[in-house]
PDB file of the backbone (N, CA, C, O) and the ligand in Angstrom, with CONECT records:
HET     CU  A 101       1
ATOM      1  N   UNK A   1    -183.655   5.396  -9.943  1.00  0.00           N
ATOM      2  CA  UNK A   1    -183.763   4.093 -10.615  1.00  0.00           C
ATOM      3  C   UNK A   1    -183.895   4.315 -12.124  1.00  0.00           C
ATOM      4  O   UNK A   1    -183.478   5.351 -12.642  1.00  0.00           O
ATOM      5  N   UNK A   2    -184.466   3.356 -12.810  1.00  0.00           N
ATOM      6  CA  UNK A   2    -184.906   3.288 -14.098  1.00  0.00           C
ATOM      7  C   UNK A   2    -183.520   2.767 -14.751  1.00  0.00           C
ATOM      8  O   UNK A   2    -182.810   3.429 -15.507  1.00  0.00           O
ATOM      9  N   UNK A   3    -183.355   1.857 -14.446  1.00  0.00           N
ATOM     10  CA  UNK A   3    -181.765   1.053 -15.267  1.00  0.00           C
ATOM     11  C   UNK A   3    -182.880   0.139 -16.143  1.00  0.00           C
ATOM     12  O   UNK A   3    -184.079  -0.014 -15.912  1.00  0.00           O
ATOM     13  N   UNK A   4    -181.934  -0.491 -17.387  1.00  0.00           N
ATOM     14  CA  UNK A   4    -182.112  -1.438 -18.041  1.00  0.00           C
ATOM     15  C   UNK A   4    -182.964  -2.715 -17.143  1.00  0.00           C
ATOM     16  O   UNK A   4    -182.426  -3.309 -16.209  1.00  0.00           O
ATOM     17  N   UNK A   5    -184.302  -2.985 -17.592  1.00  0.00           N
ATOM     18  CA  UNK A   5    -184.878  -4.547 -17.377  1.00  0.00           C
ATOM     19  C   UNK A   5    -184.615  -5.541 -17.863  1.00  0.00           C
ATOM     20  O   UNK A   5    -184.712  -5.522 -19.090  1.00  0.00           O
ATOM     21  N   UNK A   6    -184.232  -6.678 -17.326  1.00  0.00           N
ATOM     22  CA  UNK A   6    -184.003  -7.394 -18.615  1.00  0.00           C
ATOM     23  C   UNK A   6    -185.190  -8.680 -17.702  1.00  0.00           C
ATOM     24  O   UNK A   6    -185.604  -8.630 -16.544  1.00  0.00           O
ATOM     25  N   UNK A   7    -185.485  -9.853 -18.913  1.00  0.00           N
ATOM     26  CA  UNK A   7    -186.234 -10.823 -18.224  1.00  0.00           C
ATOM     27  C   UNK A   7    -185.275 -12.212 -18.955  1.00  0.00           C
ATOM     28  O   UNK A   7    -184.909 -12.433 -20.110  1.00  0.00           O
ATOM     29  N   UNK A   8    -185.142 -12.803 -17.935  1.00  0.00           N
ATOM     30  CA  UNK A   8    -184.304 -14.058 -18.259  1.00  0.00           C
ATOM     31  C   UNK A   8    -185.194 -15.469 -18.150  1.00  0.00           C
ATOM     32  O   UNK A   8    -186.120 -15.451 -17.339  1.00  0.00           O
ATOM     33  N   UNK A   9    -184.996 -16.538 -18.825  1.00  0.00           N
ATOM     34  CA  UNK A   9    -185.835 -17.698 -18.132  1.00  0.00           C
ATOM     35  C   UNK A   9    -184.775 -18.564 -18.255  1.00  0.00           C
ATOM     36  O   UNK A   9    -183.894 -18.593 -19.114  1.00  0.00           O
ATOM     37  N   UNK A  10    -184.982 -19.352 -17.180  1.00  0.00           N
ATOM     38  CA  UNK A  10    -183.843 -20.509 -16.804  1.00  0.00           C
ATOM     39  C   UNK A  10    -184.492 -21.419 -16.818  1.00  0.00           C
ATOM     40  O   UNK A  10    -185.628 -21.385 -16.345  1.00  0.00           O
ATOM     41  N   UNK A  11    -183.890 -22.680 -17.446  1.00  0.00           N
ATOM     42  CA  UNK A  11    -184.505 -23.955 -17.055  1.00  0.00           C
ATOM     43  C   UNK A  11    -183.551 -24.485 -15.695  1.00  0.00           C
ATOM     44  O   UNK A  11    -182.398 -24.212 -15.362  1.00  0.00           O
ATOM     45  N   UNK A  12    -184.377 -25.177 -15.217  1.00  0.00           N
ATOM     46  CA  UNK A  12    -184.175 -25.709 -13.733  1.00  0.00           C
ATOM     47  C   UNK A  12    -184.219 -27.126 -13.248  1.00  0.00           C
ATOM     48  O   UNK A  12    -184.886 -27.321 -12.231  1.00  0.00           O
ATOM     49  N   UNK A  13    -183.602 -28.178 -13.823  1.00  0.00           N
ATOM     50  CA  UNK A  13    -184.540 -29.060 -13.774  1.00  0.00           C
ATOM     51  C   UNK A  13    -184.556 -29.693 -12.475  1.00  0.00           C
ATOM     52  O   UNK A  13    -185.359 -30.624 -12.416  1.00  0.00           O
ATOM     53  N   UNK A  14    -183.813 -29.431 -11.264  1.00  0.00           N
ATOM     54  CA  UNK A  14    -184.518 -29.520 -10.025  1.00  0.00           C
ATOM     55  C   UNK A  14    -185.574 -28.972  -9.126  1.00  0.00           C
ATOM     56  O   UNK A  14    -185.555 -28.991  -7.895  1.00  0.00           O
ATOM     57  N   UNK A  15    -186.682 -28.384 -10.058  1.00  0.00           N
ATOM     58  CA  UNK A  15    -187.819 -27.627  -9.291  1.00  0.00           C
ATOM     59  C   UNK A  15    -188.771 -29.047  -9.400  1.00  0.00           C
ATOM     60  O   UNK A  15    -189.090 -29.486 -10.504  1.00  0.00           O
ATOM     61  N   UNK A  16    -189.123 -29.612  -8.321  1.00  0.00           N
ATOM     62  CA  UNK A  16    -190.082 -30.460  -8.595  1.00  0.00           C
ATOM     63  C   UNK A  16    -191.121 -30.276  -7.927  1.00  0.00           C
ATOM     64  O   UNK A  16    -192.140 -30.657  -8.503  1.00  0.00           O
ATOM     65  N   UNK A  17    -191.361 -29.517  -6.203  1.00  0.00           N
ATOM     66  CA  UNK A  17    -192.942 -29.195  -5.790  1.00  0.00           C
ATOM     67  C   UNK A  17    -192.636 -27.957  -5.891  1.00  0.00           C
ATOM     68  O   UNK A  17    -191.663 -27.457  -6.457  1.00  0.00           O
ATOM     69  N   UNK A  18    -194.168 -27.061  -4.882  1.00  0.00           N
ATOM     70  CA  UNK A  18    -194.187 -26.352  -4.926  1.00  0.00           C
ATOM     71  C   UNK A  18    -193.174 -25.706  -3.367  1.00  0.00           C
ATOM     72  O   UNK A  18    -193.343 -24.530  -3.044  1.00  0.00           O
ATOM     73  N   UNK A  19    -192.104 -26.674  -2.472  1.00  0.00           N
ATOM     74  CA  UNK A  19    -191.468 -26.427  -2.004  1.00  0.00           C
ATOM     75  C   UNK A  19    -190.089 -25.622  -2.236  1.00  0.00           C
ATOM     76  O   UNK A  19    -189.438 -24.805  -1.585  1.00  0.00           O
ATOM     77  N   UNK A  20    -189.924 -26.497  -3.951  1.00  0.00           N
ATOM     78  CA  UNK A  20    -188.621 -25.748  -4.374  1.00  0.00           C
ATOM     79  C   UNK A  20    -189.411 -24.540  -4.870  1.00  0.00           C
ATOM     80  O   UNK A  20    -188.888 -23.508  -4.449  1.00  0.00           O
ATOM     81  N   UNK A  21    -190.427 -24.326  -5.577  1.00  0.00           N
ATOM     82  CA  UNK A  21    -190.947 -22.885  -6.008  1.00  0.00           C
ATOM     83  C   UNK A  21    -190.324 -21.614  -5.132  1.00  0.00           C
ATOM     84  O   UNK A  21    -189.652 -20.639  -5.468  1.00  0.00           O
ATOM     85  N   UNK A  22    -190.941 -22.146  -3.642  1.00  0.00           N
ATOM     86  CA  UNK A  22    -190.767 -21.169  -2.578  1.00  0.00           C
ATOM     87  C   UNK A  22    -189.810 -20.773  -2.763  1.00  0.00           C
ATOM     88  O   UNK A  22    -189.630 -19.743  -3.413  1.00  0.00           O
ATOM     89  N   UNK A  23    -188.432 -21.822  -1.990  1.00  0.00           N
ATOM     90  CA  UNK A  23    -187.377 -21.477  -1.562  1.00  0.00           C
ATOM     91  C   UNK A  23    -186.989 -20.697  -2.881  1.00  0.00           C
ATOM     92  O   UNK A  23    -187.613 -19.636  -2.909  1.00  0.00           O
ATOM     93  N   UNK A  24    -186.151 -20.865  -4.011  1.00  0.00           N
ATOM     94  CA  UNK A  24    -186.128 -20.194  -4.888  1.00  0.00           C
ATOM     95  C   UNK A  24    -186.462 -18.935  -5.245  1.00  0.00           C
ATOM     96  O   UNK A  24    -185.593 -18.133  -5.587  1.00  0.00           O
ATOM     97  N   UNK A  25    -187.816 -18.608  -5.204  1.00  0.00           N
ATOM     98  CA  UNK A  25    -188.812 -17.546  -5.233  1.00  0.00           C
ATOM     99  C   UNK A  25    -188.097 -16.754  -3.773  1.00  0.00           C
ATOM    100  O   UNK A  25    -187.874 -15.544  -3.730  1.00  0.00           O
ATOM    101  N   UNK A  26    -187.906 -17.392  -3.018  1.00  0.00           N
ATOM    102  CA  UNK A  26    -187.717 -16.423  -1.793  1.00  0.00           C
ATOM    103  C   UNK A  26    -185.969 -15.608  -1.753  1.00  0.00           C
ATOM    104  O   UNK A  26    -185.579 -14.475  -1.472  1.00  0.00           O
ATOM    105  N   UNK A  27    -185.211 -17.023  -2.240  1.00  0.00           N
ATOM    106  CA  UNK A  27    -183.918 -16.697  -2.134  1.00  0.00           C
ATOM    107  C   UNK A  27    -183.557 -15.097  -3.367  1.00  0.00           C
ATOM    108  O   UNK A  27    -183.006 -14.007  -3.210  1.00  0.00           O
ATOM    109  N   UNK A  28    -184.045 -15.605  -4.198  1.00  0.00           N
ATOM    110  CA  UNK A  28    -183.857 -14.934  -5.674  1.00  0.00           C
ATOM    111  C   UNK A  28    -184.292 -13.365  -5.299  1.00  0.00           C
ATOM    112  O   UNK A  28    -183.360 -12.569  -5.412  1.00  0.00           O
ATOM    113  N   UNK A  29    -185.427 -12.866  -4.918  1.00  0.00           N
ATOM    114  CA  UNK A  29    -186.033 -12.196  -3.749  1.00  0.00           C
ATOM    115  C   UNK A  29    -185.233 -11.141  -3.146  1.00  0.00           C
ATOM    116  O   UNK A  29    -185.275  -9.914  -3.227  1.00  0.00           O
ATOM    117  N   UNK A  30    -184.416 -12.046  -2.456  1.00  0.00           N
ATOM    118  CA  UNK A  30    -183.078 -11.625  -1.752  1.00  0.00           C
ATOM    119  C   UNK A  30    -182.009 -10.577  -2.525  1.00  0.00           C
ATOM    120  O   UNK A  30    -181.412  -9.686  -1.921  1.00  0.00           O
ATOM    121  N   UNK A  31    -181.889 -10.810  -3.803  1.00  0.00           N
ATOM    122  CA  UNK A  31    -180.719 -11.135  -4.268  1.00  0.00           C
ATOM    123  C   UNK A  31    -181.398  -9.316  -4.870  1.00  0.00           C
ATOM    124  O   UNK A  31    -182.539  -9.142  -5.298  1.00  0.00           O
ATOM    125  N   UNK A  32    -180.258  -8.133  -4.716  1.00  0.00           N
ATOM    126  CA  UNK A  32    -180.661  -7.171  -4.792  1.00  0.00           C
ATOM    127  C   UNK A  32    -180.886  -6.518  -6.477  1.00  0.00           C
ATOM    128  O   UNK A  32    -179.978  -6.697  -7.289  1.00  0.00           O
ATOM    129  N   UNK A  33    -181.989  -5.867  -6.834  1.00  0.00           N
ATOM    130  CA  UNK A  33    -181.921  -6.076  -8.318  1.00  0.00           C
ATOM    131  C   UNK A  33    -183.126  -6.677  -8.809  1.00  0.00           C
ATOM    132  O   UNK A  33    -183.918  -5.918  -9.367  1.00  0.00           O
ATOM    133  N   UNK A  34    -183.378  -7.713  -8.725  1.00  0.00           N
ATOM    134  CA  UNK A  34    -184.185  -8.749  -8.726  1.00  0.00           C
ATOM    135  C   UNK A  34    -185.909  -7.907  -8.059  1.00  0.00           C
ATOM    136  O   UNK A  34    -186.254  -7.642  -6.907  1.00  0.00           O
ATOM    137  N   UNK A  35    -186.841  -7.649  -9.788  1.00  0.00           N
ATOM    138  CA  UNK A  35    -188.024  -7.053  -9.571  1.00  0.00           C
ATOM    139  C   UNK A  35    -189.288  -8.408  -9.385  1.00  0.00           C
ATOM    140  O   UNK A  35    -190.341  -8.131  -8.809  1.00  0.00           O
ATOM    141  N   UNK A  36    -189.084  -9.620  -9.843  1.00  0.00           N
ATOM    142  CA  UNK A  36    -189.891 -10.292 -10.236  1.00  0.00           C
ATOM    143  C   UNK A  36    -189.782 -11.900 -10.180  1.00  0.00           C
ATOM    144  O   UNK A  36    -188.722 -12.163 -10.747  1.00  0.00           O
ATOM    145  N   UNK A  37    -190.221 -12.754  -9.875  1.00  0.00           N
ATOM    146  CA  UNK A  37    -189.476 -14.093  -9.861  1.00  0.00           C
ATOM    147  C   UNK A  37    -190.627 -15.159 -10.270  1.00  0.00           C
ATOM    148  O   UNK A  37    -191.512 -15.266  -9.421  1.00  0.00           O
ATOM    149  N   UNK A  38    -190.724 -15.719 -11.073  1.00  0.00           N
ATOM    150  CA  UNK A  38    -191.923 -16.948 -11.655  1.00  0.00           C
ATOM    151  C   UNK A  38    -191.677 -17.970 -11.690  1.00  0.00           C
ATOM    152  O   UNK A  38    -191.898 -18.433 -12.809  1.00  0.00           O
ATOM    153  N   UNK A  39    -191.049 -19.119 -10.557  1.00  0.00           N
ATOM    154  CA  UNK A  39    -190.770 -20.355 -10.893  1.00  0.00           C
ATOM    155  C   UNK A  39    -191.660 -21.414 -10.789  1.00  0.00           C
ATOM    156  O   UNK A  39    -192.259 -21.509  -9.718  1.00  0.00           O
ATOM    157  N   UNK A  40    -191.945 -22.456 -11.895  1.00  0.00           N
ATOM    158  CA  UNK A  40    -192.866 -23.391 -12.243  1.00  0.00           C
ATOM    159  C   UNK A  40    -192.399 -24.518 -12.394  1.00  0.00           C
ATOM    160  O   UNK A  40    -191.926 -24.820 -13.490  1.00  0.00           O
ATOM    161  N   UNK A  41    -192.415 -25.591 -11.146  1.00  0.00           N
ATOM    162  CA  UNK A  41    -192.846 -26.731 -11.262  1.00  0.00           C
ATOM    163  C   UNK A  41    -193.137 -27.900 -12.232  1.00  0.00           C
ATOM    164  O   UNK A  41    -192.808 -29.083 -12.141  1.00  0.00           O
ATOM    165  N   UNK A  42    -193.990 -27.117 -13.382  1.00  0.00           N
ATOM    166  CA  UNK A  42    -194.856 -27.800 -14.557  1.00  0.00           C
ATOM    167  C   UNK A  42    -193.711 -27.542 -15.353  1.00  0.00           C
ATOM    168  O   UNK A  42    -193.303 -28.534 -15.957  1.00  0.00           O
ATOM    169  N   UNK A  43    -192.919 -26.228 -15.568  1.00  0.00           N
ATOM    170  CA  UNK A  43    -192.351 -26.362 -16.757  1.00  0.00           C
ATOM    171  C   UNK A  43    -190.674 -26.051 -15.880  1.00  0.00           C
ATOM    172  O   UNK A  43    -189.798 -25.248 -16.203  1.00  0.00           O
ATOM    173  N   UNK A  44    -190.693 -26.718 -15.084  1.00  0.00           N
ATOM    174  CA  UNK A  44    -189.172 -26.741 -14.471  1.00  0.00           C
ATOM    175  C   UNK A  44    -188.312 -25.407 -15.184  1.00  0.00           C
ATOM    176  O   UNK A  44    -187.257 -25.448 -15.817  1.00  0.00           O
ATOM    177  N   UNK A  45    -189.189 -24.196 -14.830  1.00  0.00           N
ATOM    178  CA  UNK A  45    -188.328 -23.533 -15.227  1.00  0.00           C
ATOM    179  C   UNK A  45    -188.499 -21.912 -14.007  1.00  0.00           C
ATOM    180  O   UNK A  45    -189.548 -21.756 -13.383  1.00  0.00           O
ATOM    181  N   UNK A  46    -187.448 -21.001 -13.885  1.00  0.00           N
ATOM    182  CA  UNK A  46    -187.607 -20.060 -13.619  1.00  0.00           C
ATOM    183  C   UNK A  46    -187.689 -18.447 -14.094  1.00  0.00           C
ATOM    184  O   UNK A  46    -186.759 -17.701 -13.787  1.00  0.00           O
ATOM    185  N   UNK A  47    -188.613 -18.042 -14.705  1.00  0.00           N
ATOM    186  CA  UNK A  47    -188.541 -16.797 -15.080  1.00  0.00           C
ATOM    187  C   UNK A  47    -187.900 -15.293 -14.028  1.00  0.00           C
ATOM    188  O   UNK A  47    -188.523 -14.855 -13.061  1.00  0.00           O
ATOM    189  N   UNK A  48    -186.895 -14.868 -14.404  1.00  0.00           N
ATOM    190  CA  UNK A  48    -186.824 -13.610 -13.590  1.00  0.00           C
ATOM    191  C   UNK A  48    -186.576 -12.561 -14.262  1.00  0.00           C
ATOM    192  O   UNK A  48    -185.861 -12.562 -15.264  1.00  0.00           O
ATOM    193  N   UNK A  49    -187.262 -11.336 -13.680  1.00  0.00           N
ATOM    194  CA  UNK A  49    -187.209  -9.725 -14.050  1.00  0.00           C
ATOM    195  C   UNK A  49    -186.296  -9.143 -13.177  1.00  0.00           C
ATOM    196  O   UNK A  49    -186.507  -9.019 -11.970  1.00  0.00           O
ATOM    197  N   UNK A  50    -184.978  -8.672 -13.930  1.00  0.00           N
ATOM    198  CA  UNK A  50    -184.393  -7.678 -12.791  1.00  0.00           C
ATOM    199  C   UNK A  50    -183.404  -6.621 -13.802  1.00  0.00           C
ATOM    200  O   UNK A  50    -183.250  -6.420 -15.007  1.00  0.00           O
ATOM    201  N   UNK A  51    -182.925  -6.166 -12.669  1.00  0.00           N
ATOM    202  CA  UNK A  51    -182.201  -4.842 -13.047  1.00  0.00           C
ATOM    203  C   UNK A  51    -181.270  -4.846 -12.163  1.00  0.00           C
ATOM    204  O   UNK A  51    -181.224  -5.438 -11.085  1.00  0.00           O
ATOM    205  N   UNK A  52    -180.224  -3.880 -12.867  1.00  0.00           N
ATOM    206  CA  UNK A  52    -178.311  -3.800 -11.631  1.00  0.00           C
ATOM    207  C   UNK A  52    -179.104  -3.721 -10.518  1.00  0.00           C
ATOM    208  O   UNK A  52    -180.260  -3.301 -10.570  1.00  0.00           O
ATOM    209  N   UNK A  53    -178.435  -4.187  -9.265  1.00  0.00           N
ATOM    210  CA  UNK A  53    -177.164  -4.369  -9.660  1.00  0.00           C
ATOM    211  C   UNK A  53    -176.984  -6.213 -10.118  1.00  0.00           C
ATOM    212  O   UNK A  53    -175.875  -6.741 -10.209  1.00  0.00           O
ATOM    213  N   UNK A  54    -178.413  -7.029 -10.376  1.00  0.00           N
ATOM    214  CA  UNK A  54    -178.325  -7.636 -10.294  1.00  0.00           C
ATOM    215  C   UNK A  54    -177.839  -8.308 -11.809  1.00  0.00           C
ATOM    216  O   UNK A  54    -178.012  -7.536 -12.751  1.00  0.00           O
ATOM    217  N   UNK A  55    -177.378  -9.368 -12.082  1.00  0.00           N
ATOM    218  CA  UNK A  55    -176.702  -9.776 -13.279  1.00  0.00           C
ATOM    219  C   UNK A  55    -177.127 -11.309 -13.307  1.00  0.00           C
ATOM    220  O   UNK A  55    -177.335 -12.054 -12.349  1.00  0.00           O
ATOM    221  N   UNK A  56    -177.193 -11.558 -14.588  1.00  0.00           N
ATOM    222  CA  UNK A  56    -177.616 -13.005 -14.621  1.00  0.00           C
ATOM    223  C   UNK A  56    -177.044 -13.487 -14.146  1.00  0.00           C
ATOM    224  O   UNK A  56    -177.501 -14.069 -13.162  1.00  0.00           O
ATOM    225  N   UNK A  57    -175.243 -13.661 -14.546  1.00  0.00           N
ATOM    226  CA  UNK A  57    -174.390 -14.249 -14.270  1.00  0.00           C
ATOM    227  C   UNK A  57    -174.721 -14.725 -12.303  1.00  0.00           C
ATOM    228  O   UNK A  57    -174.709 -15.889 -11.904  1.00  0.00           O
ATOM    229  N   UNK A  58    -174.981 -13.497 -11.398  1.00  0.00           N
ATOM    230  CA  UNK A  58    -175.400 -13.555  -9.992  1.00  0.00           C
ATOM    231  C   UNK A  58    -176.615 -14.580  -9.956  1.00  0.00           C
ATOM    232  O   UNK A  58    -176.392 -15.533  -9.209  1.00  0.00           O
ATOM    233  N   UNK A  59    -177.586 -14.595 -10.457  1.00  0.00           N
ATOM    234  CA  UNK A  59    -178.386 -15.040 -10.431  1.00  0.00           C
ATOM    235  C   UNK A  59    -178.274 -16.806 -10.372  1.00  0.00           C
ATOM    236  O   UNK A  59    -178.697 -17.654  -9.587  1.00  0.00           O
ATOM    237  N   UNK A  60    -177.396 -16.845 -11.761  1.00  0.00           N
ATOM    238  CA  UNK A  60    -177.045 -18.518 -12.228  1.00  0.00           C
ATOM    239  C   UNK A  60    -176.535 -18.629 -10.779  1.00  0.00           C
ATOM    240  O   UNK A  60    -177.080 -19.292  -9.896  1.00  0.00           O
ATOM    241  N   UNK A  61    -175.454 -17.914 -10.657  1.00  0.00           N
ATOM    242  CA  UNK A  61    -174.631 -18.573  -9.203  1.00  0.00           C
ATOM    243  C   UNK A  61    -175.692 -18.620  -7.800  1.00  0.00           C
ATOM    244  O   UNK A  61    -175.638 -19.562  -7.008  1.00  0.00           O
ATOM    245  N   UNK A  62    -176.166 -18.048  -7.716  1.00  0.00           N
ATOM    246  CA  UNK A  62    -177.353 -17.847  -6.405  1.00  0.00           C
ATOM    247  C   UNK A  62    -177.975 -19.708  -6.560  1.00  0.00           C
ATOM    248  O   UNK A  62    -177.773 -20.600  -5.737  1.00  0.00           O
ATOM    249  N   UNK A  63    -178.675 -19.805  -7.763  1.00  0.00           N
ATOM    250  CA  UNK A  63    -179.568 -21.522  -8.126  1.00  0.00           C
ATOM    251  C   UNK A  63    -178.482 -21.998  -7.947  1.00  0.00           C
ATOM    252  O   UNK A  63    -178.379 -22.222  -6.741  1.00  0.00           O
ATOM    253  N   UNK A  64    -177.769 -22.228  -8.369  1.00  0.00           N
ATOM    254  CA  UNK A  64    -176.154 -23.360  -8.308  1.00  0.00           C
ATOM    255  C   UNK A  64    -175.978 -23.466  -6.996  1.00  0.00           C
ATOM    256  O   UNK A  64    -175.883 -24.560  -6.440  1.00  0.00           O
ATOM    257  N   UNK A  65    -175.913 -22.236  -6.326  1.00  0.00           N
ATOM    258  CA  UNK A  65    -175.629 -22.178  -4.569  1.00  0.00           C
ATOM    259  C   UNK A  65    -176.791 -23.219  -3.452  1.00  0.00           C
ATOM    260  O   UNK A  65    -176.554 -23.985  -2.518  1.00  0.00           O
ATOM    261  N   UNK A  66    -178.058 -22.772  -4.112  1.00  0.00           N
ATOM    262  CA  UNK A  66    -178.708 -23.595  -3.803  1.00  0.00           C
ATOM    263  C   UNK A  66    -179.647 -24.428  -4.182  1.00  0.00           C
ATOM    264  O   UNK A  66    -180.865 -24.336  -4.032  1.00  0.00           O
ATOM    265  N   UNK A  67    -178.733 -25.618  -4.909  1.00  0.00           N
ATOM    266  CA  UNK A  67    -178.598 -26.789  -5.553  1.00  0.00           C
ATOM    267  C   UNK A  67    -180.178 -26.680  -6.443  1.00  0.00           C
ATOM    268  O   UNK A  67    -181.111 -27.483  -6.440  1.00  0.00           O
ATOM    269  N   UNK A  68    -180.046 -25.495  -7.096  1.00  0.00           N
ATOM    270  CA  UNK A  68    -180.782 -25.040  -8.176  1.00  0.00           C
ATOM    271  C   UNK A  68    -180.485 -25.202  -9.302  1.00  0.00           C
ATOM    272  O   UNK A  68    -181.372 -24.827 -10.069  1.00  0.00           O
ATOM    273  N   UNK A  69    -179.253 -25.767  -9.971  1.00  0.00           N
ATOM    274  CA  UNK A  69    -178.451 -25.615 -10.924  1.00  0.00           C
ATOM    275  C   UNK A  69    -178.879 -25.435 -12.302  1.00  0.00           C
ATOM    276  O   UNK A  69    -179.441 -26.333 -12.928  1.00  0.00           O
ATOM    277  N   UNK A  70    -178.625 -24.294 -12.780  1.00  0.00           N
ATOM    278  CA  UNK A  70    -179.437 -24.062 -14.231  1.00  0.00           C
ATOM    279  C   UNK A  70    -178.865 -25.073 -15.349  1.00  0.00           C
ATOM    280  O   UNK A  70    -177.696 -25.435 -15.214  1.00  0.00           O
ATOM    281  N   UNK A  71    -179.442 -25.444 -16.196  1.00  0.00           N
ATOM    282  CA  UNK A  71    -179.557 -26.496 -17.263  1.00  0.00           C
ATOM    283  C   UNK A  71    -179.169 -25.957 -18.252  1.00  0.00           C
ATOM    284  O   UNK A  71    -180.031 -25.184 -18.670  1.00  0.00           O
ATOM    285  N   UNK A  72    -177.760 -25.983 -19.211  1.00  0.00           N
ATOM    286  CA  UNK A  72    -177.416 -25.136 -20.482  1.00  0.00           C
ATOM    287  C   UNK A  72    -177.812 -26.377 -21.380  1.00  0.00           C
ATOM    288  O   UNK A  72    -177.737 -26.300 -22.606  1.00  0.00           O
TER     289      UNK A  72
HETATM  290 CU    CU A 101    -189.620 -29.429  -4.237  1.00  0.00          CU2+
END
């Protein structure tokens, strides 16, 4: 190991309980790469820590997939 970390924050603005936290938190989880996941409710947003093979670009598409859709 030891690739590049990077930490991204996404705004989200469909996180509204702590139901979407989960799912999110769990899916993201999934997604290989992916060291860390902080999504908040309060500030409709998701923080993530990862590394290859995971890529933001994967990431955006993962929330979009499930009707997470990041906010530009
Ligand atoms: Cu919810």
């Amino acid at each position: 190991m030891g690739g590049i970390m990077s930490t991204v924050t996404y705004s989200v603005p469909n996180i509204n309980c702590g139901h979407c936290v989960h799912t999110i938190t769990t899916e993201l989880k999934e997604l290989a790469g992916v060291q860390e996941v902080k999504a908040s409710a309060e500030t409709k947003s998701v923080e993530v820590r990862f590394e290859a093979p995971a890529t933001s670009a994967a990431i955006e598409a993962l929330l979009a997939e499930i009707h997470y859709p990041v906010a530009k």
